[in-house]
C-alpha positions as CSV (number, residue, x, y, z in Angstrom):
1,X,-7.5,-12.3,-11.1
2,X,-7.4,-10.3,-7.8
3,X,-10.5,-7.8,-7.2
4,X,-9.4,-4.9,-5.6
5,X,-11.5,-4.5,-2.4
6,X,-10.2,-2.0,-0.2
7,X,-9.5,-2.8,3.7
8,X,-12.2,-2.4,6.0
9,X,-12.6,0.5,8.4
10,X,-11.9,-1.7,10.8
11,X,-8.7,-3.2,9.7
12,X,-7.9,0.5,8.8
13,X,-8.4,1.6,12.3
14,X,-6.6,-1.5,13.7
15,X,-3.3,-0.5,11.7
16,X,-3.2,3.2,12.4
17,X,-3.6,2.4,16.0
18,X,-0.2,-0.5,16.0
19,X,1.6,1.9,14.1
20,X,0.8,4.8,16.4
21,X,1.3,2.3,19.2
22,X,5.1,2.0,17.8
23,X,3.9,-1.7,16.7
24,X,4.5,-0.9,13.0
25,X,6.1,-4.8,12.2
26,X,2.6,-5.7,14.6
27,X,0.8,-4.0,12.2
28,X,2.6,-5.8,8.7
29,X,2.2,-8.9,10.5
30,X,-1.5,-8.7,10.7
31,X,-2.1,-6.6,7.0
32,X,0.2,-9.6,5.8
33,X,-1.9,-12.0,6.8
34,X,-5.1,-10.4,6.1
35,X,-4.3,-10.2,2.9
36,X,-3.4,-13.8,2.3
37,X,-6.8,-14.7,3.9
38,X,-9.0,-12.1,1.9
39,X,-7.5,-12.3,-1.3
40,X,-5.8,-15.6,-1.5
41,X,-2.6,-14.7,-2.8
42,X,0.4,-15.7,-1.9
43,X,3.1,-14.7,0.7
44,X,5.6,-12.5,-1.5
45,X,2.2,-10.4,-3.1
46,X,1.1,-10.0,0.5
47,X,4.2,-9.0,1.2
48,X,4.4,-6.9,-1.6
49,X,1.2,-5.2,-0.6
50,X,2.2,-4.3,2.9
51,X,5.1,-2.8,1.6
52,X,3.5,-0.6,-0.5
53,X,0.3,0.2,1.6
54,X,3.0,1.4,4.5
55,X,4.9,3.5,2.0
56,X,1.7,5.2,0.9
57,X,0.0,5.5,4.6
58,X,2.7,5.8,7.2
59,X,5.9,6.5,5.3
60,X,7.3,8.7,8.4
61,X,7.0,5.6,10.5
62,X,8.3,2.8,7.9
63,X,11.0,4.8,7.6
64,X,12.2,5.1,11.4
65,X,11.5,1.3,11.2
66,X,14.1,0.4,8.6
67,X,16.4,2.8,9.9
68,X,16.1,0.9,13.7
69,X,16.6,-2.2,11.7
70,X,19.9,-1.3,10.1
71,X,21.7,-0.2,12.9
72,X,20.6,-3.1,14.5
């Protein structure tokens, strides 16, 4: 069972600052692996996470990320 702990105000800060930066897949990289590390889970749930944390925080900026990709 996973205890919900809530990122630091560091890692918070960290994040808004990459995705600011225009380093949004610098950012998933980093809440990706901070959240296999913290919480022990595995990569598709960290994955999972990210997903959903940068949908609920920065959707603006996920979205002009997914839209660079497929035209890529």
């Amino acid at each position: 069972m996973v205890v919900k702990k809530g990122l630091s105000s560091e890692m918070e800060e960290l994040l808004r600052q990459l995705v600011m930066n225009g380093g949004i897949r610098m950012a998933g990289t980093v809440l990706c692996v901070y959240c296999r590390r913290m919480y022990q889970v595995d990569e598709d749930t960290a994955a999972r996470w990210m997903t959903a944390y940068f949908r609920r925080e920065f959707p603006q900026q996920l979205q002009r990320h997914q839209d660079r990709i497929v035209k890529a």
